[in-house]
N, C-alpha and C positions, 0 to 999 in steps of 0.2 A: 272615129276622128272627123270625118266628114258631117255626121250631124252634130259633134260637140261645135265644128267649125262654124258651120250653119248658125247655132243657138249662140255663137256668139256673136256674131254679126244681127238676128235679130231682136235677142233679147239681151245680150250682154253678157258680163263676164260672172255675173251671181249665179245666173242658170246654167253658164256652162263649163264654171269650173268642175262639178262631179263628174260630169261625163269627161273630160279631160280625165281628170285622173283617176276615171276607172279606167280609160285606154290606157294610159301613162304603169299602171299597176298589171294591167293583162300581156302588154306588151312587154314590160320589162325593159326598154326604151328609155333614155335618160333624152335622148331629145322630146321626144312626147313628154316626159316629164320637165322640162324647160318649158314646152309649150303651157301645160297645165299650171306652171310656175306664172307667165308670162298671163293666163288668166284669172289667176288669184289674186293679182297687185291691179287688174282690170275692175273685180270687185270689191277694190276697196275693203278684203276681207281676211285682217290679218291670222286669223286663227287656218283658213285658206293657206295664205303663205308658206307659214310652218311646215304644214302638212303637205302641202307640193315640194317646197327646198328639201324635207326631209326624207323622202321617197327618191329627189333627184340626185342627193349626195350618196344615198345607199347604193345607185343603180353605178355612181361615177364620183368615190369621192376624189378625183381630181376635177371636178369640172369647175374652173374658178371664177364664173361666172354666177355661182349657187350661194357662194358665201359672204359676200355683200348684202344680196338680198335677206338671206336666213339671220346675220349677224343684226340687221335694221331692225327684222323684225321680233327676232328674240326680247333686243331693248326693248322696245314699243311693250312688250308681255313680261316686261320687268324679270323676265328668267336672265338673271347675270353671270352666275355660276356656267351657266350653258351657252352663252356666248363666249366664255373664256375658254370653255372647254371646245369651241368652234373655230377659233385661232389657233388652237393646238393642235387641231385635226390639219387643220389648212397646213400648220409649219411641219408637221410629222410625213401628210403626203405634198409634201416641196412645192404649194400652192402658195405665189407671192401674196401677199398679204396685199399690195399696192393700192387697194383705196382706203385704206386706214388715213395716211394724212388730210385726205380731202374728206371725208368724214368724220375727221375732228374738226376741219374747218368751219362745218357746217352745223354745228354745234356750238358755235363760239357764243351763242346767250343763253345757252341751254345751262345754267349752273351744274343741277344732279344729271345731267346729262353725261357732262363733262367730268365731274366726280367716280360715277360712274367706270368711266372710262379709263381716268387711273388707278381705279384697283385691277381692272380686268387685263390690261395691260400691264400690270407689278408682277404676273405669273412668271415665275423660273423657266419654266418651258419655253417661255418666248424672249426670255435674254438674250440680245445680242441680234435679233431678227429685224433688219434694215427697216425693214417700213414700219413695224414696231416701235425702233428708234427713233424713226421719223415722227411720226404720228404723237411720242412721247414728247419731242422737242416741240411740237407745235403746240400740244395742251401746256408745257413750259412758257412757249411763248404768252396762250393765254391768260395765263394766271402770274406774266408778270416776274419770272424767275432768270432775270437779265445774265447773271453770274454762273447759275448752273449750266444756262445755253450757251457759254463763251468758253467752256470746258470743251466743248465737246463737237461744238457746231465746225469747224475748221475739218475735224477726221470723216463728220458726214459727208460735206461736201464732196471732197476724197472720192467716197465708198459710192454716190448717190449719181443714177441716172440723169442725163440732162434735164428733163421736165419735173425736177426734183429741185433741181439746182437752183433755179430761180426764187422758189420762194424760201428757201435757208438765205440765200444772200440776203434778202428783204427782213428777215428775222435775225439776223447777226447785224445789220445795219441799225434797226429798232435799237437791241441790246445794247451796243454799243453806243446809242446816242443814252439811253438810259443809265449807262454806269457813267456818264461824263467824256466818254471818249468820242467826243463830237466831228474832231477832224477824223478820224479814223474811220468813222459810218459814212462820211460822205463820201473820203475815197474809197472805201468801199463798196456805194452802189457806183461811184463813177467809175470802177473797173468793170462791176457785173455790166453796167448801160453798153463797156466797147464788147465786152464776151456777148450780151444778148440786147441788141440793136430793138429788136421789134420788141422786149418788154416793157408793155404798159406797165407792168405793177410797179416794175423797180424805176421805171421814168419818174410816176407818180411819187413812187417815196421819194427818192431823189429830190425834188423840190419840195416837196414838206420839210424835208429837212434844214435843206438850205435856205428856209423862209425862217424854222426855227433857231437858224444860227445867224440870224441876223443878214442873210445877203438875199434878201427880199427882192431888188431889185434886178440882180442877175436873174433868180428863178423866173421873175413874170417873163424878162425877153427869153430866156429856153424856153419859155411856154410857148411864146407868140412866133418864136420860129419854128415851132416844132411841127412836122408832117401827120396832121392825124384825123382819122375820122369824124365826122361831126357829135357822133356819142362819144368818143373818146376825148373832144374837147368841151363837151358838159360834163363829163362826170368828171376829168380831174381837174378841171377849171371850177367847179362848185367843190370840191375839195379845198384845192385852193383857196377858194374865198372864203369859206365858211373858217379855215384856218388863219386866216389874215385879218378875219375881223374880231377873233379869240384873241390872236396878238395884239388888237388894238389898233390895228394897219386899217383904219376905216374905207381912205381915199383909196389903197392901195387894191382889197378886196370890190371896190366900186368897179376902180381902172378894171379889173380880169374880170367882172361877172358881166359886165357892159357888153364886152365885146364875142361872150360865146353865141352859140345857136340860137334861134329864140323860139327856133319849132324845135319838136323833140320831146322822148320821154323823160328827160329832167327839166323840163323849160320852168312846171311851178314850185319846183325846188329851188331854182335858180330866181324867180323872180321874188321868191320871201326870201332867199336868202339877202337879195341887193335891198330891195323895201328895209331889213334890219338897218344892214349898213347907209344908208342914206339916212333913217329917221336918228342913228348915231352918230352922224357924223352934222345933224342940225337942218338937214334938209327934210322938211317935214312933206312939204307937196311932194317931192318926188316920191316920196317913201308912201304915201300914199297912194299917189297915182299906178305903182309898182305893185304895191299889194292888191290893189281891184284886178288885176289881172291873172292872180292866184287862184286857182283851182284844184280841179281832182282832189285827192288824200288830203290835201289840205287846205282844202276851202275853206272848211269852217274855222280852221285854226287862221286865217288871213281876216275873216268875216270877226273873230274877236280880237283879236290884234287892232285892229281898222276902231273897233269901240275902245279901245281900252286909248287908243293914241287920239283920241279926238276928245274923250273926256280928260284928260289931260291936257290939250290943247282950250279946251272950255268951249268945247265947238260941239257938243251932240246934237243940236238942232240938225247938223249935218248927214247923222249917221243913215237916219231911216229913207232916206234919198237912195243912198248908195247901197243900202242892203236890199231895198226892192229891183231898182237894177241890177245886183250881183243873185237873187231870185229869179228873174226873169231871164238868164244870159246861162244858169247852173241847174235850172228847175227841181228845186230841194225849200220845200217850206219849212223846214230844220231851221236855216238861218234866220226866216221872220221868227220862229217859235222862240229859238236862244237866246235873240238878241233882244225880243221881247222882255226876257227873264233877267236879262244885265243890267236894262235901263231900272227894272225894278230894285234892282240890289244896290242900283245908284239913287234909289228916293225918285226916279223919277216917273211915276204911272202914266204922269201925261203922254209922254213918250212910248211908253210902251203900246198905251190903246192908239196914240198913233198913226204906230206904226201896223197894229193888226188890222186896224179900219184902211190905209191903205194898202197893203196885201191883196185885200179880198177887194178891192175897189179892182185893184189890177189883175188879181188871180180868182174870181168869185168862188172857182171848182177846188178850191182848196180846202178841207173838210176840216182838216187838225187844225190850219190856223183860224178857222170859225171857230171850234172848240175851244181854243185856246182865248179866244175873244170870249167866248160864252163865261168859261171859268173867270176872266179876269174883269167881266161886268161885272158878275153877282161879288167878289169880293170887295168892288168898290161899291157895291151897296145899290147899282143899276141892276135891279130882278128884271126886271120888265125887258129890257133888251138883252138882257142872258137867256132867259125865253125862247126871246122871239126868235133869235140864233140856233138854240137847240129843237125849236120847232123844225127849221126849215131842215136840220141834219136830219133829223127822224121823219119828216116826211120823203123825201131823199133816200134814206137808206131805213124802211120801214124793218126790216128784219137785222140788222144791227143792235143787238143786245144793251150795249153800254152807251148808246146813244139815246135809247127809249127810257133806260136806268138811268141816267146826267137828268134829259128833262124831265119825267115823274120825280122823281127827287127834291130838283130845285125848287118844282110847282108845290110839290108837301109842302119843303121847310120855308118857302118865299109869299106863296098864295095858297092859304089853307083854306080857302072861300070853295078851293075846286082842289078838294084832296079825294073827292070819288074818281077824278081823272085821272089824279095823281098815282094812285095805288094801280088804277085799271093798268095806265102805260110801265111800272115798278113790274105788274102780275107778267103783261106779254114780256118784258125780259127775262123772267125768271121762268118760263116755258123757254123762251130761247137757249137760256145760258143756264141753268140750276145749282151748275159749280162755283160761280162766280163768286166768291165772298164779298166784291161790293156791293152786286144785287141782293145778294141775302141780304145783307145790310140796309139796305135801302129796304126791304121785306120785313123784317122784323122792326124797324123801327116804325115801318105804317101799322104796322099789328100793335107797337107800344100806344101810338096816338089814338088808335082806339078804344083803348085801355084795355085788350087785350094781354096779359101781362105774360102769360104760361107761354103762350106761343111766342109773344115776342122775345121771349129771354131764351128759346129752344132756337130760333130760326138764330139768333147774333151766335150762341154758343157755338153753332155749326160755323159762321162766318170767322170768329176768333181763333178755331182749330185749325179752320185752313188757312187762314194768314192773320199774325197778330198784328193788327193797324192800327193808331193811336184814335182813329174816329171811331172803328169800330168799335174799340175799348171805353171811348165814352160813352156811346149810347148803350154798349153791355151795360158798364158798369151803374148806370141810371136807372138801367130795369131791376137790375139786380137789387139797389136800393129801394128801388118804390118794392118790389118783394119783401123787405124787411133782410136782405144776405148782405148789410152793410161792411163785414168782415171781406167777405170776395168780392163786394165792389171795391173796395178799397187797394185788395190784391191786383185787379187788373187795372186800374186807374195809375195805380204806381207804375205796373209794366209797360203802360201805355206814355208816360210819360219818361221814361225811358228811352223809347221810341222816336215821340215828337214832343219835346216841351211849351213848345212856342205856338202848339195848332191853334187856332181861336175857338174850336168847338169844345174841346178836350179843356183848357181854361176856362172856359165861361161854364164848362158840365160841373166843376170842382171848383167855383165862384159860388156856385148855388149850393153843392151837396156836402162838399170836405174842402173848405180853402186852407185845412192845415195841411193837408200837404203839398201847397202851394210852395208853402212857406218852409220847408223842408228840401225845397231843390238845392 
């Protein structure tokens, strides 16, 4: 035990779950086997698991500690059958079942999770077994079954522990607002609010409801008088709002998101939710000014938002101001890259270059947004400064494979004055990288400009198997042509256009060789 203890302190729970449970197995010890359990879920190693819970229920099958764990992991190993027959061991040695409903909870987007879980729960053997029943009324609740939970929900209550009771009232309050009996949900969380004073949850539903029954203006002052934590009045204050501006309560949802916390782990939840409701409700500056302040999880989603209302307003000269300073404040070159790609979807390149030209004015060590400049020169038909950009990458980062591949490449197909360079910098990536099927690529198509024909139709062959790409399939299906295999150029030419119909090389390859099946999309 002592050097399992040891090995797991200094190397972790991978090394030292055996030695666990070989003590766990020598010993005969359902605590050492708990310990051993408690190192298996350390190494993230569910086949681990099994085999510790299953040692530890042998040694103790009442330890009910064991069977949460084993029931989690069984799912996760899709053995079904054996997690039913694991509930029945549990109801046969008189082990409450009691995280069954909160392990349905935790399921609630898990579709076949949750499927799952009602057959394994349909067993006879477990008819009738409270937390069973519970666990059943909640996967009810999730799937929406309002009428069968109003059966039955009144006798749980009844039968059901206090820290039970609270969320059945929260789920017969639902039901009930869903079958139309709208007064009746609300008196009824207003009775559970005087039985259970300190519950957030049923506080919270309590006012969703009464915003959904139209007395919107009583819920926001319960809100605003209400005694509560600074997280307990962002999460159900951005509840709120986000419900208030579903109603179409624009000013209303403004009024409550205005005035919660403004530090906190919902702060950029809360400031996109109010940026919506402001740019809906016509206040465009504010909604703005609100979304630049968006971050975390959803920065990027604030950073497209922020383009999409400003080209609508016919303001995008404005955008790439505010994306370099939301770059500089979040440090994620992501956003110049995307919003790069948006202006293009808007017809407009000017914008897009830019904004990549300032980026790199502002952020020079930014490597992907030079790349991204490099790619978006050479398509505008600027070689020369596509170059000179992937120049500076590959001296920079001299053993970087796909950077030495971008610029040999470009220099083949843009300045063929200096394709012995071309091939040399193409050769050091494909010693770097050999798997790479764009470097093959770029490989066999210097071997085609050679007019080496055998090797070059061998090297793409290899790059097509490992990823079929519409450019790769052009320059195959070229070689393969100039071969005289006009039937298999044809074959991957189609699959390639499949692929990508709209590439400019993959078109202009079947402009020159086969424009009938151009004409054939």
């Amino acid at each position: 035990m002592l050097n399992a203890e040891f090995t797991l302190q200094r190397q972790g729970g991978e090394e030292a779950f055996p030695l666990y449970l070989a003590a766990a197995q020598t010993s005969g010890s359902d605590l050492v086997s708990q310990r051993s359990t408690a190192a298996a879920i350390a190494s993230d190693n569910n086949n681990a698991v099994l085999a510790a819970t299953e040692l530890w229920l042998t040694q103790n099958p009442k330890a009910s500690q064991a069977y949460p764990v084993r029931f989690q992991a069984l799912l996760v190993d899709e053995q079904f059958q054996q997690a039913q027959a694991l509930l029945i061991q549990a109801r046969t040695e008189e082990v409450p079942l009691s995280f069954l409903p909160a392990f349905v909870d935790q399921q609630a987007r898990n579709i076949d999770a949750t499927t799952q879980l009602q057959t394994i729960l349909a067993a006879p053997e477990l008819e009738g077994a409270l937390y069973v029943e519970l666990a059943k009324t909640h996967l009810d609740f999730l799937e929406g079954k309002s009428q069968k939970i109003l059966t039955k929900i009144d006798a749980l209550i009844e039968q059901s522990p206090d820290n039970e009771i609270e969320s059945l009232i929260v789920i017969k309050a639902f039901s009930l607002q869903k079958t139309g009996e709208t007064e009746l949900a609300q008196t009824t969380l207003e009775a559970g609010e005087q039985d259970y004073p300190d519950s957030q949850r049923i506080f919270a539903t309590l006012l969703d409801i009464m915003i959904e029954n139209g007395q919107t203006d009583k819920a926001i002052a319960k809100f605003e008088s209400a005694d509560l934590s600074p997280f307990a009045q962002q999460q159900i204050g951005l509840s709120m709002g986000q419900l208030l501006l579903q109603q179409g309560e624009r000013q209303q949802s403004i009024q409550v998101l205005k005035q919660l916390p403004s530090r906190g782990g919902l702060s950029h939840q809360i400031h996109f939710i109010l940026a919506n409701a402001y740019h809906e409700d016509g206040q465009q500056e504010k909604a703005l000014q609100t979304l630049t302040r968006v971050f975390g999880s959803l920065s990027w989603n604030a950073s497209e938002l922020l383009v999409k209302w400003l080209y609508e307003n016919g303001q995008p000269e404005r955008i790439n101001s505010i994306i370099i300073q939301r770059t500089g404040l979040d440090d994620e070159p992501g956003h110049v890259i995307g919003v790069s790609d948006l202006h293009e979807q808007q017809q407009r390149p000017d914008l897009s270059l830019e904004l990549l030209s300032a980026a790199l004015l502002a952020f020079p060590n930014m490597d992907s947004v030079r790349y991204k400049r490099a790619i978006t020169y050479d398509q505008r038909g600027q070689w020369q400064a596509a170059i000179k950009d992937l120049r500076l990458l590959a001296q920079k980062h001299p053993d970087d494979a796909s950077y030495l591949n971008a610029l040999g490449y470009t220099i083949m197909v843009r300045d063929p004055v200096n394709i012995d360079e071309a091939i040399d910098l193409i050769e050091q990536a494909y010693e770097l990288d050999p798997e790479d099927p764009a470097i093959i690529d770029s490989l066999g198509w210097a071997h085609y400009l050679r007019g080496e024909l055998d090797t070059a139709a061998a090297l793409l062959n290899q790059a097509w198997n490992i990823m079929e790409d519409a450019e790769i399939g052009a320059h195959y299906g070229e070689v393969l042509w100039q071969l005289g295999q006009q039937e298999q150029a044809r074959r991957i030419w189609r699959t390639s256009l499949e692929l990508n119909a709209q590439l400019p090389t993959l078109r202009q390859t079947l402009e020159k060789f086969e424009p009938t099946l151009l004409d054939q999309e």
